[in-house]
KETI-467112 format. One record per atom (N, C-alpha, C): residue in one letter; x, y, z negated. Coordinates in Angstrom, 2 decimals, always signed. Atoms other than C-alpha are relative to their C-alpha. Layout:
N
 type      c1      c2      c3
    A       X       Y       Z
...
//
This chain:
188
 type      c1      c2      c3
    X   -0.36   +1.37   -0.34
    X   -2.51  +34.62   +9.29
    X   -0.20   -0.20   +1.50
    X   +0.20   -0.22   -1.97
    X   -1.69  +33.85  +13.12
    X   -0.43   -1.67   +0.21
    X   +0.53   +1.06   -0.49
    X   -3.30  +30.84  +14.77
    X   +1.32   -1.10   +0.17
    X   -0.78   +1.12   +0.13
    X   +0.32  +29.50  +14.50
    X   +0.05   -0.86   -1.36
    X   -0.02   +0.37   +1.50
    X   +0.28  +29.13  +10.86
    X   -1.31   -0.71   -0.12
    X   +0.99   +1.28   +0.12
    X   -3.29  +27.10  +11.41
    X   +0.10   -1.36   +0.41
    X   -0.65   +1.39   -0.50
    X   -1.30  +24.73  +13.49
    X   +0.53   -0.70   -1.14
    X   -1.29   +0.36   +0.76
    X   +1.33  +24.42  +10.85
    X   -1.14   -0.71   -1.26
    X   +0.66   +1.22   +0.95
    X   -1.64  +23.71   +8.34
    X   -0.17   -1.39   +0.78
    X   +0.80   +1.30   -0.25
    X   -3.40  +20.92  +10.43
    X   +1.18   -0.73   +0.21
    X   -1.14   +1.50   +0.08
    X   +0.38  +19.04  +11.32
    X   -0.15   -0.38   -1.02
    X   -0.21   +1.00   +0.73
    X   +0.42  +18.93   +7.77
    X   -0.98   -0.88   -0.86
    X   +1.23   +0.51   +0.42
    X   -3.03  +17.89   +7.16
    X   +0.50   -1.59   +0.19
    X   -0.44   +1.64   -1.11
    X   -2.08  +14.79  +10.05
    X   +1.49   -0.68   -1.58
    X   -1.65   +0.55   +0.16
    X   +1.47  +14.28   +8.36
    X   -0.46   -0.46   -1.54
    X   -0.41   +0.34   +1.31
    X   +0.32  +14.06   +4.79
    X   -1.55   -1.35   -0.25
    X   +0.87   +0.69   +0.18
    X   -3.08  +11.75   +5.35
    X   +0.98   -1.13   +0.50
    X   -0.87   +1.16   -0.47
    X   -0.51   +9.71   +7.80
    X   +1.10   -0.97   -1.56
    X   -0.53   +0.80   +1.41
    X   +1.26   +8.91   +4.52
    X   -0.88   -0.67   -1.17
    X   +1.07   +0.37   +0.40
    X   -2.00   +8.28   +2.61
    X   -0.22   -1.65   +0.67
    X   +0.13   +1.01   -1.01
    X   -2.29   +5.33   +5.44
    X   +1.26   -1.03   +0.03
    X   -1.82   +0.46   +0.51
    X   +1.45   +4.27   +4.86
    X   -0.38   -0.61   -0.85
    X   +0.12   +0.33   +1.37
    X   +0.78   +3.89   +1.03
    X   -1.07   -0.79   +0.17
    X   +1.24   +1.02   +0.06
    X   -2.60   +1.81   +1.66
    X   +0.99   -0.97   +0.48
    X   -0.61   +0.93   -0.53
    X   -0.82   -0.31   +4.25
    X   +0.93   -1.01   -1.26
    X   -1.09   +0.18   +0.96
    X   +2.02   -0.71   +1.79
    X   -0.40   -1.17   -1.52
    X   +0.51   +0.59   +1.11
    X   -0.34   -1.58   -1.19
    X   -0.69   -1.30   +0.39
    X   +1.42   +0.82   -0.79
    X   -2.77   -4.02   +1.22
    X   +1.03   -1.49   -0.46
    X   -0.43   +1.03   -0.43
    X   +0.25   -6.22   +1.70
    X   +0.70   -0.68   -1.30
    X   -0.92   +0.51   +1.31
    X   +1.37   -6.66   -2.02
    X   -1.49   -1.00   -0.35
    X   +1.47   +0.96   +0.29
    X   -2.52   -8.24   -2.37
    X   +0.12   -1.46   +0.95
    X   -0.41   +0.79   -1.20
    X   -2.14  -11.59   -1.75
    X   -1.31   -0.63   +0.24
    X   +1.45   +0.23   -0.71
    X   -5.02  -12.94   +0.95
    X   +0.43   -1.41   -0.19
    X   +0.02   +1.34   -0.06
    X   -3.86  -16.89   +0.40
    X   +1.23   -0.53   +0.94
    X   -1.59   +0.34   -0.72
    X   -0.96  -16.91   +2.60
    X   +1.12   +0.24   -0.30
    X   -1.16   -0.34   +0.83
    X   +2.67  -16.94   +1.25
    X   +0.40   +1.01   +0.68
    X   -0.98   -0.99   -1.15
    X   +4.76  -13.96   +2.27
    X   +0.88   +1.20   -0.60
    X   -1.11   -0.10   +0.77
    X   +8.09  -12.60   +0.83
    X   -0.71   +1.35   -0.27
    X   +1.03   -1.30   +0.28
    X   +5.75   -9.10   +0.58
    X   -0.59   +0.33   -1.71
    X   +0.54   -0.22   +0.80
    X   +4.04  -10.33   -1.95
    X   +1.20   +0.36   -1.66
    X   -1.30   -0.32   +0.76
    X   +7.36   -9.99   -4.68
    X   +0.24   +1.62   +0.27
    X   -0.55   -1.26   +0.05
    X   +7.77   -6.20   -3.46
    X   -0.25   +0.24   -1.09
    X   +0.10   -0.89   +1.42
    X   +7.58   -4.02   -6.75
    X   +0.37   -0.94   -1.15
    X   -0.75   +0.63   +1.19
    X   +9.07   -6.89   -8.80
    X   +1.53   +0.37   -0.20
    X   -1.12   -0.79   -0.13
    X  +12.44   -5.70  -10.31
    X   +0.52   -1.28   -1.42
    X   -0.76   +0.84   +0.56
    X  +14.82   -7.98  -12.01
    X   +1.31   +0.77   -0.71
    X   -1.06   -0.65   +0.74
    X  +17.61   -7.05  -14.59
    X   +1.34   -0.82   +0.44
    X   -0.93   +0.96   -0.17
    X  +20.68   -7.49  -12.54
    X   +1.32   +0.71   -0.38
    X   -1.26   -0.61   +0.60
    X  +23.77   -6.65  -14.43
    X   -0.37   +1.34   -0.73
    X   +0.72   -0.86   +1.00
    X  +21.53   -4.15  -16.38
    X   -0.70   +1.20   +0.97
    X   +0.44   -0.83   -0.99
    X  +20.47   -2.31  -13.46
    X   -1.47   -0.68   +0.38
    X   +1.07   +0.83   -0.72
    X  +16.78   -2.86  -12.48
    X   -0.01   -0.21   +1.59
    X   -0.10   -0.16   -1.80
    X  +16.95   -4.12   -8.72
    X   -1.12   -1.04   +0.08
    X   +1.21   +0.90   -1.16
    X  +14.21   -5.59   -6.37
    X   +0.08   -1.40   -0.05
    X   -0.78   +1.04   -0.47
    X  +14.29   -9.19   -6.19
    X   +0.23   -0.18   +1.09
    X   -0.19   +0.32   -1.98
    X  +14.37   -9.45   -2.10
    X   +2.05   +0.98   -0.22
    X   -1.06   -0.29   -0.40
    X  +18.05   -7.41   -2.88
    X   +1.08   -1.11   -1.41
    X   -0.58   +0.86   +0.83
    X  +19.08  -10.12   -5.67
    X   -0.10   -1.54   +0.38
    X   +0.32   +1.26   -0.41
    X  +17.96  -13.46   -3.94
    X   -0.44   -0.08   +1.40
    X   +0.29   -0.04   -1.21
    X  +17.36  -14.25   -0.63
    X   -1.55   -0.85   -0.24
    X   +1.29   +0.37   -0.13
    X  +13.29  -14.84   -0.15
    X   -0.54   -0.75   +1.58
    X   +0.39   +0.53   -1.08
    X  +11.86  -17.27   +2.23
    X   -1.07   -0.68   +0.46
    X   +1.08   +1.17   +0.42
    X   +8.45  -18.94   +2.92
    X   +0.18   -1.28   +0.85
    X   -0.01   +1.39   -0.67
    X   +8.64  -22.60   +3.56
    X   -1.68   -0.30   +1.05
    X   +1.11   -0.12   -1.01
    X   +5.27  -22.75   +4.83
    X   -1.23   +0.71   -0.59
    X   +1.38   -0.83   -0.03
    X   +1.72  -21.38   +4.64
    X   -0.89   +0.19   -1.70
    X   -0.05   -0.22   +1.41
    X   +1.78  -22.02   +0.74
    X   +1.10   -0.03   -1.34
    X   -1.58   -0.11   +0.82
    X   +5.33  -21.92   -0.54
    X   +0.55   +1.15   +0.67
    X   -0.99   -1.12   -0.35
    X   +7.83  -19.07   -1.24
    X   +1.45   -0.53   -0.94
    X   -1.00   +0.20   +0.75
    X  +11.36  -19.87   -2.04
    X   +0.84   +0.60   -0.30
    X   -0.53   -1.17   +0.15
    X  +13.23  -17.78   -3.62
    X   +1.95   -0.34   -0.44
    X   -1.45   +0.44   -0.11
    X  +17.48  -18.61   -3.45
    X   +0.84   +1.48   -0.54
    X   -0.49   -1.28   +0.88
    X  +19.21  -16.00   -6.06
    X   +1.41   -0.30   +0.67
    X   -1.31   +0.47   -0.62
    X  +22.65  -15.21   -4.53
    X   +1.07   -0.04   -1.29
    X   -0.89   +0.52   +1.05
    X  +24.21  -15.77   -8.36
    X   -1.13   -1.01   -0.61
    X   +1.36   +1.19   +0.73
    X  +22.56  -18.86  -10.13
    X   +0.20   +0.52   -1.66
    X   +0.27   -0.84   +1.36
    X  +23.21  -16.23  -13.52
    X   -1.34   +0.64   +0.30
    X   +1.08   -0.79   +0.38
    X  +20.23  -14.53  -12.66
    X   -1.46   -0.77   +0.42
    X   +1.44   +0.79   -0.19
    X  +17.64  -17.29  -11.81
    X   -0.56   +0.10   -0.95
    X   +1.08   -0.11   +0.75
    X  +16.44  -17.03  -15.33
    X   -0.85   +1.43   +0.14
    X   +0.32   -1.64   -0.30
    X  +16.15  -13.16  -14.91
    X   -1.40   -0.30   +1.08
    X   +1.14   -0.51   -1.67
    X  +14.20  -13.43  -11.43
    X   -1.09   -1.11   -0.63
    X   +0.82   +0.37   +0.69
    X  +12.24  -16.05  -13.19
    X   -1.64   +0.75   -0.78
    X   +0.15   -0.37   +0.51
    X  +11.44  -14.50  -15.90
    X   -0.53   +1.68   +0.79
    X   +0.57   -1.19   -0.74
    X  +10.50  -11.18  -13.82
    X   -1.27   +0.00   +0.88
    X   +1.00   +0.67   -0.79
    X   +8.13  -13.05  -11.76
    X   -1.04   -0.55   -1.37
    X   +0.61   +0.13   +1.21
    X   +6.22  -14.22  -15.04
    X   -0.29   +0.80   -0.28
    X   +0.87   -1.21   +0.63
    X   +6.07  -10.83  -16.38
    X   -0.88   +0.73   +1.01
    X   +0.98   -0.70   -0.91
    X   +4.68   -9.29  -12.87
    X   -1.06   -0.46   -0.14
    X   +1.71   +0.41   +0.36
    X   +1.57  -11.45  -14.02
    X   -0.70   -0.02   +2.28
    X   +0.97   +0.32   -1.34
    X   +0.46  -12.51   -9.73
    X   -0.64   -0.63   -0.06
    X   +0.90   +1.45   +0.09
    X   -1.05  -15.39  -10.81
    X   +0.92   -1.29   +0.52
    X   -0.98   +1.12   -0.85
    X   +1.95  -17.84   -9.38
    X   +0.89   -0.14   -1.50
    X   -0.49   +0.60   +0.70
    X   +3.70  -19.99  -11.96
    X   +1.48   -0.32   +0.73
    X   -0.90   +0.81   -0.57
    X   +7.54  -20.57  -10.54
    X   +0.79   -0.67   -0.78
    X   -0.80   +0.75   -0.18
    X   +9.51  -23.54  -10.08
    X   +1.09   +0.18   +0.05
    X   -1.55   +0.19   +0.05
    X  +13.08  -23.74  -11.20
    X   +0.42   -1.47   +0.06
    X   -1.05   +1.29   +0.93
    X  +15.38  -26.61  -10.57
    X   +1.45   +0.36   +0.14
    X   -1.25   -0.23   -0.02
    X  +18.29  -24.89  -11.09
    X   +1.04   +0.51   +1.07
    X   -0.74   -0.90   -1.10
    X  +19.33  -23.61   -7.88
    X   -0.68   +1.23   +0.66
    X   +1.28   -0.35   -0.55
    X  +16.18  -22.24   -6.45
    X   -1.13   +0.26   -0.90
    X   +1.49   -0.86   +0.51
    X  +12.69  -20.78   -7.49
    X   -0.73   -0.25   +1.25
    X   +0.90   +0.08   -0.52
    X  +10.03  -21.93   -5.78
    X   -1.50   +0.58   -0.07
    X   +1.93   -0.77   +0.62
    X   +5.90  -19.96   -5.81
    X   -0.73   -1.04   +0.74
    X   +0.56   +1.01   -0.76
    X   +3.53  -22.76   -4.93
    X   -0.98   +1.05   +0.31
    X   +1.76   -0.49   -0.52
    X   -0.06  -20.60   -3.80
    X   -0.96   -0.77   -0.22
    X   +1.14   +1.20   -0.20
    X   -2.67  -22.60   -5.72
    X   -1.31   +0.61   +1.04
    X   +0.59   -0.89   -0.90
    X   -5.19  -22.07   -3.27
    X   -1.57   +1.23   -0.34
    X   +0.66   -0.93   +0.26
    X   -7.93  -19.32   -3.46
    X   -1.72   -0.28   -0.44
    X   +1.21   +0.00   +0.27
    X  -11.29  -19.59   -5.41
    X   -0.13   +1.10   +0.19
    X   +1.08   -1.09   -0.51
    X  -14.65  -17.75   -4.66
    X   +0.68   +0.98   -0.82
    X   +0.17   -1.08   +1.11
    X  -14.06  -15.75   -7.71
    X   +1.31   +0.65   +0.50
    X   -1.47   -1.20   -0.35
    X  -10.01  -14.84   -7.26
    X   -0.45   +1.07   +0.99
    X   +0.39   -0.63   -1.28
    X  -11.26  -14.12   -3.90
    X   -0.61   +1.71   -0.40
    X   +0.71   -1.22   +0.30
    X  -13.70  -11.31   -4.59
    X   +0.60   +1.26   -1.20
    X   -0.93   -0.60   +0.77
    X  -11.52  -10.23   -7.63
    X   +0.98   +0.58   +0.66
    X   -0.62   -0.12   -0.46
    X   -8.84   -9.88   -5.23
    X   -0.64   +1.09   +1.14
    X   +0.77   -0.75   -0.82
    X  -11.13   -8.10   -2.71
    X   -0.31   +1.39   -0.24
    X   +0.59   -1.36   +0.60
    X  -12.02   -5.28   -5.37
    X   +1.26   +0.85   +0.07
    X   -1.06   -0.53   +0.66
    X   -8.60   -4.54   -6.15
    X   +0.26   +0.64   +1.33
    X   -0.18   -0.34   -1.86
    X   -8.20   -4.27   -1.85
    X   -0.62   +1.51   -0.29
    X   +1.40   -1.51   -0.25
    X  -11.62   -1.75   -2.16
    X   +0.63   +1.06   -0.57
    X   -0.54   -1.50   +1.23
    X   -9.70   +0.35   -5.27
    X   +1.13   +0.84   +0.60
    X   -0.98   -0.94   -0.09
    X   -6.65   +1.17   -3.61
    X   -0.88   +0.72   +1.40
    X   +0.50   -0.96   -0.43
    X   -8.83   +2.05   -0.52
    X   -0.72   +1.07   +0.24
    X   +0.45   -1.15   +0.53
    X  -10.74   +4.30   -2.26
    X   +1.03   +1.44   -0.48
    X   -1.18   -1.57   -0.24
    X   -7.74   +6.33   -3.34
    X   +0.53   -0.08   +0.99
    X   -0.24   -0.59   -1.16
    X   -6.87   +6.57   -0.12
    X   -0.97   +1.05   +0.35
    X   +1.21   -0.68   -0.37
    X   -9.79   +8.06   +0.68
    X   +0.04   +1.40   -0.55
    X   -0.12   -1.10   +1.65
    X   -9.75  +10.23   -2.78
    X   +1.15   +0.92   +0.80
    X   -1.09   -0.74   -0.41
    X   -6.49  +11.25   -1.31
    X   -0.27   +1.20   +1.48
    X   +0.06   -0.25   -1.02
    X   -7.47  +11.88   +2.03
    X   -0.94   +1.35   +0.50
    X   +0.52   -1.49   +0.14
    X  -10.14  +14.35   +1.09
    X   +0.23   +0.60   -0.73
    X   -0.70   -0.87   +1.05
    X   -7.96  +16.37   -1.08
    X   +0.72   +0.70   +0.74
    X   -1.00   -0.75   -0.83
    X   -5.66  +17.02   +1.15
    X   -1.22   +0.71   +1.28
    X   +1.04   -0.41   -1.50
    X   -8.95  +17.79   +3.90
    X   -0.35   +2.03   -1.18
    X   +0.36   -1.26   +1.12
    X   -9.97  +20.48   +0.81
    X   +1.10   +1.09   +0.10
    X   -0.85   -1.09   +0.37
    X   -6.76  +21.98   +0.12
    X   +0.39   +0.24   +1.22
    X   -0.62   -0.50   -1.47
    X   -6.03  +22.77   +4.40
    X   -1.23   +0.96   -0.58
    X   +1.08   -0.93   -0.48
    X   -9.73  +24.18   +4.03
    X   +0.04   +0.98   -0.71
    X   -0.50   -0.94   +0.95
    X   -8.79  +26.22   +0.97
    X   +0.97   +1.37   +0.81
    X   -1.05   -0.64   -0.62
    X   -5.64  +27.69   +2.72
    X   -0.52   +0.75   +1.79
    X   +0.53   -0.62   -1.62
    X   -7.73  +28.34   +6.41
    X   -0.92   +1.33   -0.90
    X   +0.92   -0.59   +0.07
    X  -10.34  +30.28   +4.08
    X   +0.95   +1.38   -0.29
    X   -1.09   -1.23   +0.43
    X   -7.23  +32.59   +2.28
    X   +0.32   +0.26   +0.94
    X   -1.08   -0.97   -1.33
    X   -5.84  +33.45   +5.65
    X   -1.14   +0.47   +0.57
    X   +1.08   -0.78   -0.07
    X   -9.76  +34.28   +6.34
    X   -0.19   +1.37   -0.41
    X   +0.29   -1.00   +1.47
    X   -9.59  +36.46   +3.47
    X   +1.40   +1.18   +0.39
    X   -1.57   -0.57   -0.30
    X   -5.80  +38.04   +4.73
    X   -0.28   +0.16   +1.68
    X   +0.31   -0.52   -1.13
    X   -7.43  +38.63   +8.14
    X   -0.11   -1.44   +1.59
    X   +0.22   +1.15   -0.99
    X   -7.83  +35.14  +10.35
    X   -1.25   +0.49   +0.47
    X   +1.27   -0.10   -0.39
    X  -10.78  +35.41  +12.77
    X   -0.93   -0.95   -0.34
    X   +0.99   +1.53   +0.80
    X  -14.06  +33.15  +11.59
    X   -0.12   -0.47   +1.48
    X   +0.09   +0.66   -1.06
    X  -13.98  +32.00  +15.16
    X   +1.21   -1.59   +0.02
    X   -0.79   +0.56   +0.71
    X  -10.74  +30.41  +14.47
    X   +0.10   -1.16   -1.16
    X   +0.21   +0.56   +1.38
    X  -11.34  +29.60  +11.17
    X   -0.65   -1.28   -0.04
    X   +1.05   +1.03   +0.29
    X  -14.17  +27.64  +11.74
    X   +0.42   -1.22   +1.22
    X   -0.54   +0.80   -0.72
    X  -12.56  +26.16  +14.69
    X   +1.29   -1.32   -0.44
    X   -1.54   +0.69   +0.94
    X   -9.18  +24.78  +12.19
    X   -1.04   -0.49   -0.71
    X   +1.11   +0.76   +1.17
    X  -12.10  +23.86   +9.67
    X   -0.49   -1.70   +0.86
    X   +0.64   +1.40   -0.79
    X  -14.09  +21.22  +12.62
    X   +1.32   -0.56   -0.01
    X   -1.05   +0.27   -0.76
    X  -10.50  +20.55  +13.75
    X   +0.46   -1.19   -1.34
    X   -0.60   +0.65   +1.73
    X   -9.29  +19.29   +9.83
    X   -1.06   -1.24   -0.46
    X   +1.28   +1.31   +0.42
    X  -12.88  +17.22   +9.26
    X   +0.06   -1.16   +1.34
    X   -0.44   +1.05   -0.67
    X  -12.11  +15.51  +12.69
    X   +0.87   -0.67   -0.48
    X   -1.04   +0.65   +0.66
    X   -8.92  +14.41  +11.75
    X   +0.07   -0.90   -1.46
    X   -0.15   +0.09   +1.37
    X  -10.05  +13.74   +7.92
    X   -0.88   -1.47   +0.67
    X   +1.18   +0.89   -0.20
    X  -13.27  +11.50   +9.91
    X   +1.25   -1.26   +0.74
    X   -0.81   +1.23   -1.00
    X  -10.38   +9.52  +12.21
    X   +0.60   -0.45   -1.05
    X   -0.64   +0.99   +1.05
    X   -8.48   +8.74   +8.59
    X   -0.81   -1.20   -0.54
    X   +0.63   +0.66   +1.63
    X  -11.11   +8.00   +6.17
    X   -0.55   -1.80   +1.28
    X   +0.90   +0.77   -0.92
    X  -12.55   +5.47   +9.62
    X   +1.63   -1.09   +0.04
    X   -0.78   +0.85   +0.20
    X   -8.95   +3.80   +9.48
    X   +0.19   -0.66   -1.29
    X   -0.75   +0.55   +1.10
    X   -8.60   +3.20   +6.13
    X   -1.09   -1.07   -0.17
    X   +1.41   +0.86   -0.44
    X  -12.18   +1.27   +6.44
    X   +0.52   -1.36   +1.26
    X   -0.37   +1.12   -1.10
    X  -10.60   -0.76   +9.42
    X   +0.67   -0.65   -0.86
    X   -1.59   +0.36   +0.43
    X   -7.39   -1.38   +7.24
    X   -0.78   -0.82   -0.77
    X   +0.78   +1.15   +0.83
    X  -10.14   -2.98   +4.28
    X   -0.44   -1.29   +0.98
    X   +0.65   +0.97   -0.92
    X  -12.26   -5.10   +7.12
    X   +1.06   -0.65   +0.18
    X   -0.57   +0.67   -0.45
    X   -9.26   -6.44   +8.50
    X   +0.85   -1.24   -1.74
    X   -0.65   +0.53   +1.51
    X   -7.74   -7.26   +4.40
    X   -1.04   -1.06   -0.38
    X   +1.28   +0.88   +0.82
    X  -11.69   -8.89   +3.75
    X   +0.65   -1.16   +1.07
    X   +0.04   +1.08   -0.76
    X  -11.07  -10.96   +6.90
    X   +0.79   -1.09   -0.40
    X   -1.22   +0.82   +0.08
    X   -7.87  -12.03   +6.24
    X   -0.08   -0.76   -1.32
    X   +0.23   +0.48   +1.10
    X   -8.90  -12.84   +2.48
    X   -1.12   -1.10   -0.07
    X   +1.30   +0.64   -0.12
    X  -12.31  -14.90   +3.37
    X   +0.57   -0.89   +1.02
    X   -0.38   +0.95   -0.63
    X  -10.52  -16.78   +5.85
    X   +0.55   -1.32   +0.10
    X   -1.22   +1.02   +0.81
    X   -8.09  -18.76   +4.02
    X   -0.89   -0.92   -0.42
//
């Protein structure tokens, strides 16, 4: 194993925790902290013409202000659908039909949601984490076999510090990414 092929591990150490960090981000913003925001609807899927689609590509989503989301279906056939899809996602938001529109009021946030809401934050950034040293394992796995197939332990141990830096700069973002989710949740 040549010291290029230790590169080629650690890009994809970087490249595959960088997605680990993606997928948190991704999940952070479907949690909602008390503020409306067309986000929170990602992963809802509506039956439109028997096809499951997104609602943000079946209705146009908009927040009126800092506790309303309105949701404007571009056929008024599928307001019961997007309704009814929003009900089964279970967020905790009850919507408003009057027949043209769908409205999400945001009742606002008790202690308890709060902290309930807070754990669920902590869980996905734990599998990040989970993730983050899996992938730190399986580079260190693959530096030890090219040990074993003739890599120098100078090397070796050099791609090893090199992989736990990089694993210490994730696991230290995904920790920022919570702090900044508590803030934003305790604020409201």
């Amino acid at each position: 194993m040549l010291t290029e092929e230790v590169e080629l591990i650690i890009d994809d150490v970087k490249t595959s925790m960088q997605k680990a960090i993606n997928h948190l981000e991704q999940e952070l913003t479907k949690i909602r902290a008390g503020k409306a925001s067309p986000t929170m609807l990602d992963g809802i899927v509506v039956d439109y013409y028997g096809n499951p689609t997104p609602i943000n590509q079946a209705a146009n989503i908009t927040v009126l202000d800092a506790k309303t989301i309105s949701i404007q279906p571009w056929e008024k056939s599928i307001l019961a659908a997007i309704e009814r899809a929003i009900m089964q996602a279970n967020i905790g938001i009850t919507p408003q039909s009057d027949g043209n529109q769908i409205r999400l009021f945001l009742p606002p946030l008790t202690e308890e949601r709060r902290k309930e809401l807070f754990k669920k934050a902590s869980a996905e950034g734990e599998n990040s984490k989970v993730a983050i040293r899996n992938i730190r394992r399986d580079a260190i796995e693959q530096i030890k076999k090219g040990q074993k197939d003739g890599l120098s332990e100078d090397i070796a141990k050099d791609a090893e510090a090199n992989i736990q830096t990089v694993t210490d700069k994730h696991i230290a973002l995904v920790d920022k990414h919570l702090q900044a989710k508590e803030k934003e949740m305790m604020s409201v």
